[in-house]
C-alpha positions as CSV (number, residue, x, y, z in Angstrom):
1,X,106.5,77.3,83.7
2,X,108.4,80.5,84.5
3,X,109.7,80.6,87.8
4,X,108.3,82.7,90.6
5,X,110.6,85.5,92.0
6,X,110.7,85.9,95.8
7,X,109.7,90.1,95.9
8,X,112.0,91.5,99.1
9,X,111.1,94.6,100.6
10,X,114.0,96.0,102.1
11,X,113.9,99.0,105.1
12,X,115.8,101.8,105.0
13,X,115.3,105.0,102.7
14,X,117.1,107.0,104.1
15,X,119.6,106.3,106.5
16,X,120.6,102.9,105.2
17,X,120.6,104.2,101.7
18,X,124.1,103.3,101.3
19,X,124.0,99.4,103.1
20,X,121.0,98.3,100.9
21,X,122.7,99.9,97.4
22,X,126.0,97.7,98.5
23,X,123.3,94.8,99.1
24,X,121.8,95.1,95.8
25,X,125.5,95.9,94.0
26,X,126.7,92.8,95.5
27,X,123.5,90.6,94.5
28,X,124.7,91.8,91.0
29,X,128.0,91.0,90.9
30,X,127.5,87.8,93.0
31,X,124.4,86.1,92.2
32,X,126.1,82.5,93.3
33,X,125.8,83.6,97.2
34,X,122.0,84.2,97.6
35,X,118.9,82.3,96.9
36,X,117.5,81.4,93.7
37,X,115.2,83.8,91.9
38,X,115.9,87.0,95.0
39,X,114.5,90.4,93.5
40,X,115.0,93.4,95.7
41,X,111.8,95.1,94.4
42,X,111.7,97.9,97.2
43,X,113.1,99.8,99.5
44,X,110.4,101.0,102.2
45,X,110.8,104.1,104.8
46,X,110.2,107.7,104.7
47,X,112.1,110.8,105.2
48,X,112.4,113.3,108.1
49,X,110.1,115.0,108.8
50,X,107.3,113.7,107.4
51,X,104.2,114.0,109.2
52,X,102.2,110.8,107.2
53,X,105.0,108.8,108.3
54,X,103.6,105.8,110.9
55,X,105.1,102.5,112.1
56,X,108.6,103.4,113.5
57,X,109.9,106.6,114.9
58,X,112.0,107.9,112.1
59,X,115.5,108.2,114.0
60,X,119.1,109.0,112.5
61,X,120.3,111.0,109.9
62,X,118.6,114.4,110.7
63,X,116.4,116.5,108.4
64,X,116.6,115.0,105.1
65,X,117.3,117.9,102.6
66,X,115.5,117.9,98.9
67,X,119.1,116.8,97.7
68,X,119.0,113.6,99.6
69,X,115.5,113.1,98.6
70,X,116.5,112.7,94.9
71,X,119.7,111.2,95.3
72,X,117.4,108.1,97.1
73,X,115.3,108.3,94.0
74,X,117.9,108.6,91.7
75,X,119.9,105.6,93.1
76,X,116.7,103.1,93.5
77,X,115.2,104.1,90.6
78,X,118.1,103.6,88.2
79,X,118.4,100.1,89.3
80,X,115.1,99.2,89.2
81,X,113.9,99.0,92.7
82,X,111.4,101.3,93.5
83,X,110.9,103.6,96.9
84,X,107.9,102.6,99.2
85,X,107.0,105.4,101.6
86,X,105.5,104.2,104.7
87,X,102.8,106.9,104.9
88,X,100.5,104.5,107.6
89,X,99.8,107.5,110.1
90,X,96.6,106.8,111.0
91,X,95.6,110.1,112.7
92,X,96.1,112.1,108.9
93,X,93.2,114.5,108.8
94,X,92.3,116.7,105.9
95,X,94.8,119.6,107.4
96,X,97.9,117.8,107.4
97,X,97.3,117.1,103.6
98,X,99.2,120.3,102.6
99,X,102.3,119.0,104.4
100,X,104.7,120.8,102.7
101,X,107.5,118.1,103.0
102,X,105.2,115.3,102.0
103,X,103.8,117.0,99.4
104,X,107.6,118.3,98.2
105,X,109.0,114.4,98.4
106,X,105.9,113.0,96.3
107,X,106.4,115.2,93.8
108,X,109.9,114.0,93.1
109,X,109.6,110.5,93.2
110,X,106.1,110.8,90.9
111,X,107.8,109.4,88.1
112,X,105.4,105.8,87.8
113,X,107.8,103.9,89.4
114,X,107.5,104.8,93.0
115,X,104.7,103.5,95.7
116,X,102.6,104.7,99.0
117,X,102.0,102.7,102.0
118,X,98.6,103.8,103.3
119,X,96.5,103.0,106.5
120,X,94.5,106.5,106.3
121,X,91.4,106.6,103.5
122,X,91.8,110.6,104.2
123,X,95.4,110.1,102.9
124,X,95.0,107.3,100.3
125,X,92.0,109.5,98.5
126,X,94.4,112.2,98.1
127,X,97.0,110.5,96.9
128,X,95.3,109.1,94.3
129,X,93.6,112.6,93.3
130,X,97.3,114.1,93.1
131,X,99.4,111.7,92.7
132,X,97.9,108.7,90.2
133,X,100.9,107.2,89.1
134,X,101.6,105.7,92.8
135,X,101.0,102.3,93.3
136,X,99.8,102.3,96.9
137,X,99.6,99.4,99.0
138,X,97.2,99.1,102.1
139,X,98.4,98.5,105.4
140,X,95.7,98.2,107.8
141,X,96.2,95.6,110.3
142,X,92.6,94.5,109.5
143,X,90.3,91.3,110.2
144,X,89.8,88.5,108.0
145,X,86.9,89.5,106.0
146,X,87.9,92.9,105.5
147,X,91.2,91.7,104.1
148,X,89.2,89.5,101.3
149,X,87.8,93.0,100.7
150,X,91.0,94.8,100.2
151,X,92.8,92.3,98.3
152,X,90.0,92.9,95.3
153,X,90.4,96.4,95.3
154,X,92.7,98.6,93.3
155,X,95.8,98.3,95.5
156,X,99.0,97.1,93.9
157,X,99.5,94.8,97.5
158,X,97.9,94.5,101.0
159,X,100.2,94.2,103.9
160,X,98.2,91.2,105.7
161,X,98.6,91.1,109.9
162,X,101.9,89.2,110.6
163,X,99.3,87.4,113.3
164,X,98.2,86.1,110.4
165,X,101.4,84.4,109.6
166,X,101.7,80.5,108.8
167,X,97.7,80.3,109.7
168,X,97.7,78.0,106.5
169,X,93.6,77.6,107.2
170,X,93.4,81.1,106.5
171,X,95.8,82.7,104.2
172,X,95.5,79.8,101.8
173,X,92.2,81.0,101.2
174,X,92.7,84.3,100.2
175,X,92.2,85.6,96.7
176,X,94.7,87.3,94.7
177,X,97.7,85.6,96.4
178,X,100.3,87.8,94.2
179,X,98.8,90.8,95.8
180,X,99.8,90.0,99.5
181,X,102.7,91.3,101.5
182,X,103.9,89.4,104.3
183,X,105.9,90.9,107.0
184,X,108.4,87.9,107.7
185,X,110.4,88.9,110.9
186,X,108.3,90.9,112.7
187,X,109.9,90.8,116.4
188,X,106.4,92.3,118.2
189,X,104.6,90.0,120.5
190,X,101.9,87.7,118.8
191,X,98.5,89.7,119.1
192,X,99.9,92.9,121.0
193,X,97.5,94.5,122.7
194,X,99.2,97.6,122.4
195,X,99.6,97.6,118.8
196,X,97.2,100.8,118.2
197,X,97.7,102.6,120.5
198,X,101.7,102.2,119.5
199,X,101.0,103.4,116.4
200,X,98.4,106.3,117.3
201,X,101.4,107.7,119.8
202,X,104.1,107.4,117.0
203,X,101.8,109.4,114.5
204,X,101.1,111.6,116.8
205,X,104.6,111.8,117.4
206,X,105.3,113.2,113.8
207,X,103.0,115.3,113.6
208,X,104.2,117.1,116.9
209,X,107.4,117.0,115.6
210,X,106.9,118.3,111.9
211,X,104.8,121.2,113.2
212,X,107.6,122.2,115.7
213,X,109.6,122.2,113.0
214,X,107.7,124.7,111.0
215,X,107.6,126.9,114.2
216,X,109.6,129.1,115.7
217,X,111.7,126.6,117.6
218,X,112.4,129.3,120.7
219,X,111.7,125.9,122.7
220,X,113.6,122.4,122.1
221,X,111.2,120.1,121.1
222,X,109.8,117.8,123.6
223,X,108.4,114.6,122.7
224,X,105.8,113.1,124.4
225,X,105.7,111.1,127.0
226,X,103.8,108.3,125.9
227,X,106.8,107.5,123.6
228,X,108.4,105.7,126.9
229,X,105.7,102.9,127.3
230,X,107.1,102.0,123.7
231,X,110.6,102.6,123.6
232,X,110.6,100.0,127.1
233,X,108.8,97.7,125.5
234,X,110.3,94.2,126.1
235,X,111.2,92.9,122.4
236,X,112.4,96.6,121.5
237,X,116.2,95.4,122.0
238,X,115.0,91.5,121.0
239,X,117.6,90.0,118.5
240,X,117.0,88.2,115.3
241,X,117.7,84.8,116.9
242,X,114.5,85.4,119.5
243,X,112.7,87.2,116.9
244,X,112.8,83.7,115.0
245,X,110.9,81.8,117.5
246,X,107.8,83.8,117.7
247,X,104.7,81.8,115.7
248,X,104.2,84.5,113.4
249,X,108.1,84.5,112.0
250,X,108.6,83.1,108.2
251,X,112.0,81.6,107.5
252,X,113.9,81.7,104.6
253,X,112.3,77.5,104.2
254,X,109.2,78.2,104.2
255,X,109.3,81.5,101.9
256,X,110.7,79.0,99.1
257,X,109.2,75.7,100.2
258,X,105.7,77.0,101.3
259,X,104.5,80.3,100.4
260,X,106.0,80.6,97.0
261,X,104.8,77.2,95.8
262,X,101.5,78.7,97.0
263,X,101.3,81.7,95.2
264,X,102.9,84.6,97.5
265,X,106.1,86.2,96.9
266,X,105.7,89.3,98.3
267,X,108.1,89.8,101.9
268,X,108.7,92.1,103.4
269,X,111.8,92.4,106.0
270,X,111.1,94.6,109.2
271,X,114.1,96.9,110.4
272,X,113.2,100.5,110.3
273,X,115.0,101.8,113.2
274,X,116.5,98.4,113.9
275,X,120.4,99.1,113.9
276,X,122.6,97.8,111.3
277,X,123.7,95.3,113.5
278,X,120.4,93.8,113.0
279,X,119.6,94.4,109.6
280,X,122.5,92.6,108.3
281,X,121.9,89.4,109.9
282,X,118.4,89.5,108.7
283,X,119.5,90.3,105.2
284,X,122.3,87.0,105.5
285,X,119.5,85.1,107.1
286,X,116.7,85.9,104.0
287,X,118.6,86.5,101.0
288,X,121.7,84.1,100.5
289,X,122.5,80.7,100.1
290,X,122.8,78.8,104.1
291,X,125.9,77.1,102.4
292,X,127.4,80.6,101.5
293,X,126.4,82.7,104.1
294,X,129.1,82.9,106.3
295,X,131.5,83.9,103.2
296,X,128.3,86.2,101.8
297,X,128.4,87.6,105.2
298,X,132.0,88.4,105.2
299,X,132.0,89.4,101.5
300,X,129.2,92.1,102.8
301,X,131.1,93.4,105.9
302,X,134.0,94.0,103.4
303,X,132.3,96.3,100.9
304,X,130.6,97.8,103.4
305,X,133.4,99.0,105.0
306,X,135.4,99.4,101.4
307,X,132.1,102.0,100.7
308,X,132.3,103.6,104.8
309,X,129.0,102.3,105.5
310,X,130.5,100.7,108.7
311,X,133.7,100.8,110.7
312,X,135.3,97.8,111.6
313,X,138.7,97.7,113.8
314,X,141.4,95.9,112.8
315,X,142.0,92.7,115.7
């Protein structure tokens, strides 16, 4: 029986382009540091500005030309890995479907290989009027039943609520098993009541900031003041260490011991707007071998710095 592959979903499109191509060079060139049967077989984001983006506020980096667009693709593409744009805003009404920037950085990734994150049907029906070679996953946050729904419909996976996590009653009754994405190190607080809300502010907060951008600009741009409740929100400076001992948090044990020998190899690793501080550790802590990691971990920070992804000062 052929081994299942654990699926990684790695953040960071844009502006940790560079750290996750010296990730997936060194998982290459060094297969004997990380985990048996590892496949990188995304990188998730989006670029700025666009206005479907949802989930994180798209920080760093600036505007992203049409040049760094297809340098992402070019880079991800050639290896293999396909791009995953997080398009979950869920305010997307029919008049932000022309988005000119969307619309511009769909068309060159629509080459079959690349994939949508949706949580709008406004959205998703157009993207799969314009654009049918995406495979587009469904991230909806939703109940239960409605999950069993989605998972037999034509998505290519279905992001299931982290609250949903290691709830062996429930997720071991799920159909289509290879279909499910789980979000493994999600450091939000188990069943958040501000969770919408977050996200409705956040959406609305690209929106405000892509049509700014498409207007005059006599006026800096001002974003709202919603945003605060958020960015003050206790776990938003959490580290991986305390993210690790909320109920909903997957470790690298059970991945490989429990939900693989189940059927699911889908994960996906939260860090959009995290810091590379942060994303290494959780790349160390998910990918490689635990009797390697400290050299893997060294091995990265050297070819990170070799490549001028990071600076580190000589002690």
């Amino acid at each position: 029986m052929e081994n299942i592959k654990a699926k990684f979903h790695l953040p960071g499109i844009a502006s940790d382009l560079k750290l996750n191509l010296v990730l997936i060079t060194m998982l290459e060139n060094c297969p004997q540091y990380f985990r048996e049967d590892v496949e990188i077989a995304s990188c998730y984001g989006a670029f700025v500005p666009s206005a479907w983006a949802g989930g994180r506020i798209l920080l760093g980096g600036g505007i992203n030309s049409p040049e760094q667009v297809q340098t992402a693709v070019a880079s991800l593409n050639e290896r293999g890995i396909a791009l995953r744009f997080i398009f979950t805003n869920p305010l997307i009404k029919t008049e932000h479907l022309s988005d000119n920037y969307c619309n511009m950085v769909m068309q060159i990734a629509n080459n079959g290989m690349n994939e949508v994150v949706v949580a709008s049907e406004v959205l998703e029906d157009y993207i799969r009027k314009m654009y049918p070679d995406y495979r587009i996953t469904s991230c909806k946050y939703i109940g239960t039943e409605k999950l069993n729904e989605e998972l037999v419909k034509d998505y290519n996976l279905v992001t299931v609520d982290y609250d949903l996590n290691n709830k062996w009653d429930i997720i071991e009754n799920l159909p289509h098993k290879e279909k499910c994405e789980f979000i493994v190190n999600s450091a939000c607080l188990p069943e958040c009541p501000k969770r919408t809300r977050e996200y409705e502010t956040i959406g609305q907060h690209h929106i405000d900031f892509n049509r700014y951008l498409n207007s005059d600009r006599s006026q800096p741009f001002k974003a709202t003041d919603a945003l605060d409740e958020f960015f003050n929100c206790p776990v938003q400076n959490s580290t991986p260490f305390e993210t690790r001992k909320l109920p909903h948090n997957i470790s690298p044990d059970a991945i490989w011991n429990e939900y693989i020998p189940k059927g699911f190899n889908n994960f996906r690793i939260d860090g959009i707007g995290a810091g590379k501080l942060r994303t290494i550790e959780n790349y160390m802590y998910y990918l490689t071998k635990p009797e390697y990691r400290d050299e893997a971990y060294f091995m990265f920070m050297h070819n990170l710095e070799r490549n001028g992804v990071v600076k580190i000062d000589n002690v």
